[in-house]
DRENROLO-84706 format. One record per residue (C-alpha): chain; y, x, z. Coordinates in steps of 0.25 Angstrom, whole numbers. Layout:
REM DRENROLO-84706
ATOM_A_Y_X_Z .
...
REM end
This chain:
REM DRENROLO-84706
ATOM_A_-20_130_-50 .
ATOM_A_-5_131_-55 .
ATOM_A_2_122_-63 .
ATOM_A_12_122_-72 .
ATOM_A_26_127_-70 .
ATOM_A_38_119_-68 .
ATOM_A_52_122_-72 .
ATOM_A_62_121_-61 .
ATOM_A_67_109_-67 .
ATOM_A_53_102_-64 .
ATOM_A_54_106_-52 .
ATOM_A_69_102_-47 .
ATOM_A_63_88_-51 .
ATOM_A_55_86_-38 .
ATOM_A_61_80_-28 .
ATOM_A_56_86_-15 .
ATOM_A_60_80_-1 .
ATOM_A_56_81_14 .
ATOM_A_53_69_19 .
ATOM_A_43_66_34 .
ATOM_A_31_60_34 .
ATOM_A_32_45_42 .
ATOM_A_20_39_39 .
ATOM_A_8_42_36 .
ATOM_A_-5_34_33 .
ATOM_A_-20_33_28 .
ATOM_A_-23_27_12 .
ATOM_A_-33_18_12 .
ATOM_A_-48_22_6 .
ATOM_A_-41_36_3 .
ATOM_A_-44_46_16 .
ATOM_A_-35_60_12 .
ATOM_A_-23_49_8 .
ATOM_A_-11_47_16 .
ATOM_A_1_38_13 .
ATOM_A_14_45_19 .
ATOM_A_27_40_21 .
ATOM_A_38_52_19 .
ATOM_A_52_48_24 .
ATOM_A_62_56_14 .
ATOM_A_74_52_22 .
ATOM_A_79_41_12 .
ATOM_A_65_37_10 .
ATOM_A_50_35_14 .
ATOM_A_40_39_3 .
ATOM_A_25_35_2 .
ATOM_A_16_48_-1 .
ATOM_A_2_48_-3 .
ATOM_A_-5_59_1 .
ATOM_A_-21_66_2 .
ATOM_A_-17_72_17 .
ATOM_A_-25_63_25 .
ATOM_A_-36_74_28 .
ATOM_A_-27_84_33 .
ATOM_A_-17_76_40 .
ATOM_A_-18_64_53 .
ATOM_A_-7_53_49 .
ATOM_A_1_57_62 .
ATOM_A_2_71_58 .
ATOM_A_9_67_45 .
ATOM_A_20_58_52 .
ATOM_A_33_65_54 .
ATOM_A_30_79_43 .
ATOM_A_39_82_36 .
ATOM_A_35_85_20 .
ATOM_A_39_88_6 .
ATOM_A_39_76_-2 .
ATOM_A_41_76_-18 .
ATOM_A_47_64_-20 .
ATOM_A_52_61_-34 .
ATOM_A_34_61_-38 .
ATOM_A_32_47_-46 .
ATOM_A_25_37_-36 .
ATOM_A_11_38_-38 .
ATOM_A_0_29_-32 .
ATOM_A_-11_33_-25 .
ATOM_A_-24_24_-20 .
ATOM_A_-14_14_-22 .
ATOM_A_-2_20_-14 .
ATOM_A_12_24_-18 .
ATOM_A_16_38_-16 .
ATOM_A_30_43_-17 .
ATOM_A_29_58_-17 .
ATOM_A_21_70_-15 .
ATOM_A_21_77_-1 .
ATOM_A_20_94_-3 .
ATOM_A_8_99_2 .
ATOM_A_-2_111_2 .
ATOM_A_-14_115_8 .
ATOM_A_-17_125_19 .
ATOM_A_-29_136_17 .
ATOM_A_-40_125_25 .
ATOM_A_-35_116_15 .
ATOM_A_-26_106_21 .
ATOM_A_-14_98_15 .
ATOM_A_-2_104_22 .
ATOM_A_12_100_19 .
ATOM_A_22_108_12 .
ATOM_A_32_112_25 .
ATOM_A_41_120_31 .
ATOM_A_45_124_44 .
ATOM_A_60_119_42 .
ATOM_A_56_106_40 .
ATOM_A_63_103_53 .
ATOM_A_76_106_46 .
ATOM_A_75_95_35 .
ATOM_A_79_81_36 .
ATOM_A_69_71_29 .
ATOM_A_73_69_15 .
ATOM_A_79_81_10 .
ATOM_A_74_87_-4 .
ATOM_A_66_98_-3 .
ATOM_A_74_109_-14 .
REM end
């Protein structure tokens, strides 16, 4: 399903960054929720997230992601989250994250233009 479109101003509103994955854990009484901690270089960020079927929490630690970071906080089950990681799904479908192979030539923290 499409949505809407956007202008470009909307769009230049998100704030995307790169940020690595430090921590990751289970959320009580919710099995597909992960709590993530996503260091953005000046920062850490708490990010909910429905990944737990398709991910162990040591595969997580040390990925690099995509982060929108200027999302409103919301709660969920009860749990702050600070942002939205990017995300698809492969053909079976599986969460996988939105990647590149040059992530090994960015520094944590730097906006994603």
């Amino acid at each position: 399903m499409e949505k809407e479109s956007i202008s470009f101003e909307d769009f230049s509103k998100m704030d995307f960054k790169v940020g690595k994955i430090l921590g990751a854990s289970k959320i009580k009484k919710k099995g597909k929720l992960l709590l993530l901690n996503v260091d953005l270089g000046t920062e850490v960020r708490s990010v909910v997230t429905g990944i737990a079927k398709d991910f162990s929490l040591e595969d997580l630690i040390g990925l690099d992601v995509i982060l929108l970071c200027n999302l409103k906080s919301y709660f969920i089950n009860g749990v702050e989250s600070q942002g939205v990681i990017l995300m698809t799904k492969d053909n079976n479908g599986k969460m996988i994250f939105i990647s590149t192979d040059f992530f090994d030539q960015v520094i944590t923290g730097l906006k994603v233009c």
